[in-house]
C-alpha positions as CSV (number, residue, x, y, z in Angstrom):
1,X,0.0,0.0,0.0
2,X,1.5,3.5,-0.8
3,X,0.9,5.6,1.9
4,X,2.9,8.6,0.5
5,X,0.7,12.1,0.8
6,X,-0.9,12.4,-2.6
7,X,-0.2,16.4,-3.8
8,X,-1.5,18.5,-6.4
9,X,0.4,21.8,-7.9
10,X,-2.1,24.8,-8.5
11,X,0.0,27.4,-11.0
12,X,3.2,26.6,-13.0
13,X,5.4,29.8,-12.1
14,X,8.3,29.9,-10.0
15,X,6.5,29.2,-7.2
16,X,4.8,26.3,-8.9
17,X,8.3,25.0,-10.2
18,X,9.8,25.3,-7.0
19,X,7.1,23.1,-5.1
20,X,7.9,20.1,-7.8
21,X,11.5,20.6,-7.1
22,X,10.9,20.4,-3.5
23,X,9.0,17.3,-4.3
24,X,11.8,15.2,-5.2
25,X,13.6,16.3,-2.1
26,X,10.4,14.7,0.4
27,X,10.0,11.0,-0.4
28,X,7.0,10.8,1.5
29,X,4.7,12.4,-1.1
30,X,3.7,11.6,-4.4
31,X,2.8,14.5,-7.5
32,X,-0.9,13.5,-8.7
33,X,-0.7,16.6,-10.7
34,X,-0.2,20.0,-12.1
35,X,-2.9,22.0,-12.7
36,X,-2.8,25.2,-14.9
37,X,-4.9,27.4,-17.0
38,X,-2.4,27.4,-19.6
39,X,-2.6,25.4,-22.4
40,X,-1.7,22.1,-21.3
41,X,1.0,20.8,-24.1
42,X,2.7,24.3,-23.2
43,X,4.4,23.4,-19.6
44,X,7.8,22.0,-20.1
45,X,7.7,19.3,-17.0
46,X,7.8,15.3,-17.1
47,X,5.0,15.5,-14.5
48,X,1.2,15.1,-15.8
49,X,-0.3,18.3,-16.2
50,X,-4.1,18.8,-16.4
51,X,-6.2,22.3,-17.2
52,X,-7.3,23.0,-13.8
53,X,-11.2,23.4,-15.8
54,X,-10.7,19.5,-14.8
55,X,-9.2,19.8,-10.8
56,X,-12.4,19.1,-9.3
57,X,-12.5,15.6,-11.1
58,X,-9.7,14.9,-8.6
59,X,-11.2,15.8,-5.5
60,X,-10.9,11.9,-4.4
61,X,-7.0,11.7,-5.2
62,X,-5.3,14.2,-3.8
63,X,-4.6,14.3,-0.1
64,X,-3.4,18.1,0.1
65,X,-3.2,21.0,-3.1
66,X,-0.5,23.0,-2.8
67,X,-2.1,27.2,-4.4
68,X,0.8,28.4,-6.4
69,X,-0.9,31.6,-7.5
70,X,-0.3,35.2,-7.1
71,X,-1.3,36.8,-3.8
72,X,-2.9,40.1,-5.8
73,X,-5.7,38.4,-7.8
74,X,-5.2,34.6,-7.7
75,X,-5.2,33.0,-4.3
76,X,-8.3,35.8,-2.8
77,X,-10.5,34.2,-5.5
78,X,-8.8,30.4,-5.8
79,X,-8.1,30.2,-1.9
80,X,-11.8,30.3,-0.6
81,X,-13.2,28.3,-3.9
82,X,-10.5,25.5,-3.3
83,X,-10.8,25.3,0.0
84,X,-14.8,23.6,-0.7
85,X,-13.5,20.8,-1.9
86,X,-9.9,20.2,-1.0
87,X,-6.9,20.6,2.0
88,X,-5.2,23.4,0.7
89,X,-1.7,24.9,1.5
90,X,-0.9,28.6,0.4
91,X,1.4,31.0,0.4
92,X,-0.8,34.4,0.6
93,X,1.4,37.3,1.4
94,X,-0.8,40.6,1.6
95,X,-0.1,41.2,4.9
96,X,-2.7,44.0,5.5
97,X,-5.4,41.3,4.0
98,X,-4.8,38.2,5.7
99,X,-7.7,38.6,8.3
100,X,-10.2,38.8,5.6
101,X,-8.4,36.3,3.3
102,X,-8.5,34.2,6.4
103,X,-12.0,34.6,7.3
104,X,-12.8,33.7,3.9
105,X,-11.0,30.4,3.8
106,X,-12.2,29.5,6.9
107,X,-16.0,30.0,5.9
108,X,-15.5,27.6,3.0
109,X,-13.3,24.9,4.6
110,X,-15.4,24.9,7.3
111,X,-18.4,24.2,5.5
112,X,-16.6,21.4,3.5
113,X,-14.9,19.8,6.4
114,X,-11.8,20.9,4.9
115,X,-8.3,22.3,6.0
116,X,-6.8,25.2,4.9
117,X,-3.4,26.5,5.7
118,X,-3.0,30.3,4.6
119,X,0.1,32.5,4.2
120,X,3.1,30.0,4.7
121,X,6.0,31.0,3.1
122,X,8.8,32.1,4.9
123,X,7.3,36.0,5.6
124,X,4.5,35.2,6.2
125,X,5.7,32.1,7.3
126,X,8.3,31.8,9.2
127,X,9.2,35.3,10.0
128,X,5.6,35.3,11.5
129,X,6.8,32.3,14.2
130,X,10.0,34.4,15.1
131,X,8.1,37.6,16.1
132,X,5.5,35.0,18.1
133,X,8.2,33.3,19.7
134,X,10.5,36.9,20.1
135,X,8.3,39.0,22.2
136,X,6.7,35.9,23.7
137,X,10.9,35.2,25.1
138,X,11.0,39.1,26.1
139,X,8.1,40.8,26.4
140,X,9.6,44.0,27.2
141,X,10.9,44.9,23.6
142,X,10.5,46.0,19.8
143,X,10.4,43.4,16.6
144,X,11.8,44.7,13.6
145,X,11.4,43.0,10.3
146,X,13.5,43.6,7.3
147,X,13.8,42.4,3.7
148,X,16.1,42.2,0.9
149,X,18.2,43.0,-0.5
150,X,16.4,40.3,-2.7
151,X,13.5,40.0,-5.2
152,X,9.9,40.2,-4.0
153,X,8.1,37.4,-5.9
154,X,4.5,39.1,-4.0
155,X,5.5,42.7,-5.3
156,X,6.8,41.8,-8.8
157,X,3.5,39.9,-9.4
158,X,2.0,42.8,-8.6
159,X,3.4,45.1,-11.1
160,X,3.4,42.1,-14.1
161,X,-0.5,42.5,-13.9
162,X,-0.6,46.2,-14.7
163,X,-1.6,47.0,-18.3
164,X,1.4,47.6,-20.8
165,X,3.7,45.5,-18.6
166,X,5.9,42.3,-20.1
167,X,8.1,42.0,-17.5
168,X,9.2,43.3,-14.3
169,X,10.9,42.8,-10.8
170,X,11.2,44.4,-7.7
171,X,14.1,44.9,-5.3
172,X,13.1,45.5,-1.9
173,X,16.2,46.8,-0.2
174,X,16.3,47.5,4.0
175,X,18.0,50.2,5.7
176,X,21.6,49.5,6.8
177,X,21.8,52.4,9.2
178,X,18.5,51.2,10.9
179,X,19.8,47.7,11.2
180,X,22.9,49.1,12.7
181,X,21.0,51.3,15.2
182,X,18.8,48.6,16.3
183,X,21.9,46.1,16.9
184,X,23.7,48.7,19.1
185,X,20.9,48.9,21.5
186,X,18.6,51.6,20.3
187,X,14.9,51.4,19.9
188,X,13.8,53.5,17.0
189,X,10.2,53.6,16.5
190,X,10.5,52.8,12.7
191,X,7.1,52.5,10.0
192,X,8.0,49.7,7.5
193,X,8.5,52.7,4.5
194,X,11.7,53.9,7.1
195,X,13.3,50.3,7.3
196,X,13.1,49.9,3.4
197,X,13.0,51.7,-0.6
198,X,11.8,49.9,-3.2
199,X,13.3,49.6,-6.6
200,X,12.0,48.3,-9.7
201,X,12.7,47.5,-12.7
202,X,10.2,47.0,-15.9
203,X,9.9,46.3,-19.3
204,X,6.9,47.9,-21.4
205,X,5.3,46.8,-24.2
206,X,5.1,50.8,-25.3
207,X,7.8,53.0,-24.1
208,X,5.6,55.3,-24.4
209,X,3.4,54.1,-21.8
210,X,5.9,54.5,-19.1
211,X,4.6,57.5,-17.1
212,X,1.3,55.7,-16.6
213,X,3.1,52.8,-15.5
214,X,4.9,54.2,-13.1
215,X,2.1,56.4,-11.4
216,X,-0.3,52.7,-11.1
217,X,3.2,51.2,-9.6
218,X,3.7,53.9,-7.1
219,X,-0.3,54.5,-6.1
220,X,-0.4,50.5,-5.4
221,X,-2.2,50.1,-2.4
222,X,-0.2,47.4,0.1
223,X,2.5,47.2,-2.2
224,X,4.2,50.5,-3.1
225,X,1.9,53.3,-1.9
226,X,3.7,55.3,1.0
227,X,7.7,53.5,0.0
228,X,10.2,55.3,-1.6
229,X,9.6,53.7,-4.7
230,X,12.1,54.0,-7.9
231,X,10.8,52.5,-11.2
232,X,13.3,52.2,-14.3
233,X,12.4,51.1,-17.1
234,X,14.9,49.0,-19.5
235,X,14.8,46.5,-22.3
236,X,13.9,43.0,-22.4
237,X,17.8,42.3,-23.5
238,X,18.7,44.1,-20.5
239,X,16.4,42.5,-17.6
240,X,17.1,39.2,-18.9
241,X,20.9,39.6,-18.9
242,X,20.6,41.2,-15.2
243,X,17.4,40.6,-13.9
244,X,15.7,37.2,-14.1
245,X,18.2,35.5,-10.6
246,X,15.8,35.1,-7.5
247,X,17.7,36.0,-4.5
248,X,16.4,37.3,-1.1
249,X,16.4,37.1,2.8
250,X,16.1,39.4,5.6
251,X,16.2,39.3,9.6
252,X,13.5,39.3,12.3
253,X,15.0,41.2,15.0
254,X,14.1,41.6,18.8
255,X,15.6,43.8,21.4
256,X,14.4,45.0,24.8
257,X,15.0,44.6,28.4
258,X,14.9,41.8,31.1
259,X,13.9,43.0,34.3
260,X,17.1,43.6,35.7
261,X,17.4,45.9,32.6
262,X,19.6,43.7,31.0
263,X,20.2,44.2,27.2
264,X,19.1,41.1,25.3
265,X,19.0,40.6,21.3
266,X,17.4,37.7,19.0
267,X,17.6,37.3,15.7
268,X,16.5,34.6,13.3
269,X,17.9,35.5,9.6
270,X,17.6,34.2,6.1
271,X,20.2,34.3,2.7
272,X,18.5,32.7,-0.3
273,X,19.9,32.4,-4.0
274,X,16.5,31.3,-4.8
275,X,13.5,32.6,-3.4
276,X,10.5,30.6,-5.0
277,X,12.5,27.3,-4.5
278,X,13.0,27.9,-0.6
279,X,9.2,29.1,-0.1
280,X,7.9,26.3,-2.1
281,X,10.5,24.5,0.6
282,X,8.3,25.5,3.5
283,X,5.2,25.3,1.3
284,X,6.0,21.7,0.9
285,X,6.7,21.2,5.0
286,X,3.6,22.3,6.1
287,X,1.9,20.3,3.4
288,X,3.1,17.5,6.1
289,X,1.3,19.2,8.5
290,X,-1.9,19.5,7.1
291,X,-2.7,16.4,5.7
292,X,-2.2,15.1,9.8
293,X,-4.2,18.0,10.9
294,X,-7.0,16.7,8.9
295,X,-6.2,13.3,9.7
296,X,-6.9,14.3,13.2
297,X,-10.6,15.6,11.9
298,X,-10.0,19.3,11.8
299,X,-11.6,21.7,10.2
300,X,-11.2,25.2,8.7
301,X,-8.6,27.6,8.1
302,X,-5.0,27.5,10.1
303,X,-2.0,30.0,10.6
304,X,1.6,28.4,11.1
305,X,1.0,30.3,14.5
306,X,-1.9,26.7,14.9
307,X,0.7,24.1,14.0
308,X,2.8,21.8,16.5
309,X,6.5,22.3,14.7
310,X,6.7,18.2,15.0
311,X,4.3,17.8,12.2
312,X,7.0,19.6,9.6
313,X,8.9,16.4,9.5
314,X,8.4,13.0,8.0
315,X,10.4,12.0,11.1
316,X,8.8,10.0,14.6
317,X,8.4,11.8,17.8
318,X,10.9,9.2,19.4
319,X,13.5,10.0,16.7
320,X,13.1,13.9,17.4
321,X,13.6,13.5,21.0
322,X,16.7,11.6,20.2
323,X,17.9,13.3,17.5
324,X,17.1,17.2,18.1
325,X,16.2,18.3,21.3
């Protein structure tokens, strides 16, 4: 009997291509699928692809589905619809939205007897479990969160779906002086435009299109609105050349006071050369976790804040024990 966890791939981007990469790296699943809106001859993969007109057909074979899609228009209308008829793990990264992305899940899963993991990834993600477990350690303190330098996969989505656009990426790019500050001991009191600028680069279909393209980049709600945002346009020879690597990180940094007035610092950081490959990483782990949680009967929508870290690995609890704590 195979007891491997049965996934299925929703989206064939980098995030997509990244899951089924992941894949081969976790014996204890099996690919049922790809699902896509493309045309289904186009995707270069040995894996079976099918037009996801034809995913609910396979709402007895796969265990968990893995939502590959953007976070500005795919996932707030795939996410809840999904959810009705499968266990779904997703990456949803509009962190001003997720309570009403997460409410929205949770009324469809709910209803179907369903689980549905939103916003893993690794911010949201795992970024989200340092700042739990950070001022949960020293309550008396300040979290700061800073990205880059790296690409944005959330942002550069984003701008790809404005008119006129045929490619583009976005570098988000933190504050060195504000990490320094913050390391020697002071507090600032920093909004998230101070601990980062945002720089772009796009290609247009129409050069002369760019002002337009700019002015619906930099008016972006959630994404650019209130950043100092720069936008430079270049040619499709250029952006490939210089533009298409996937690197990014960042820190999660506490500091603050025990009561003796101690200083005390943590940190939990990230370097990535590839971005999509280590969120569809995490995507993958907490896959794991809920195809138990539902094994267990649960129902609804979760957080990575709901999920016991021992259900990440393939491993036993005896060989954790042993092995890792």
């Amino acid at each position: 009997m195979d007891n491997r966890i049965r996934v299925g791939i929703v989206g064939y981007g980098n995030l997509g291509k990244g899951v089924e990469l992941a894949l081969k790296q976790n014996p204890d699943f099996i690919l049922k699928g790809i699902f896509t809106r493309r045309d289904v001859s186009s995707l270069d993969t040995d894996s079976k692809v099918i037009h996801i007109s034809e995913i609910l057909d396979y709402k007895d074979d796969i265990d968990v589905m893995i939502l590959c899609g953007g976070s500005a228009n795919d996932l707030p209308e795939q996410g809840p619809m999904l959810a009705a008829h499968f266990n779904t793990v997703d990456s949803y990264d509009n962190h001003n939205n997720i309570p009403q992305y997460f409410d929205s899940v949770n009324k469809a899963a709910s209803k179907a007897n369903k689980v549905s993991l939103i916003s893993v990834g690794w911010d949201p993600g795992l970024f989200s479990l340092a700042r739990l477990l950070f001022e949960s350690v020293l309550p008396d303190g300040e979290n700061y969160t800073f990205w880059g330098k790296g690409v944005s996969q959330g942002h550069s989505d984003a701008i790809r779906r404005i008119e006129g656009v045929k490619a583009a990426v976005q570098y988000t790019i933190p504050s060195e002086e504000a990490i320094e500050r913050i390391r020697a001991g002071d507090n600032p009191k920093l909004e998230a435009t101070e601990r980062h600028t945002r720089v772009c680069y796009v290609v247009p279909y129409d050069m002369n299109d760019r002002d337009r393209i700019e002015k619906e980049i930099k008016s972006m709600p959630n994404y650019f609105l209130g950043y100092d945002t720069t936008v430079h346009f270049i040619s499709e020879e250029e952006f490939i050349k210089n533009h298409t690597k996937m690197p990014h990180g960042g820190w999660v940094i506490r500091t603050g006071t025990s009561e003796n007035n101690n200083k005390q610092r943590m940190e939990f950081s990230l370097s990535l050369e590839s971005n999509p490959e280590f969120t569809s990483s995490v995507l993958v782990a907490f896959a794991r976790a809920v195809n138990r949680i539902a094994q267990e009967g649960k129902k609804g929508a979760f957080t990575v804040f709901d999920i016991p870290f021992a259900y990440l690995s393939p491993r036993s609890g005896e060989e954790l024990r042993k092995e890792l704590l």
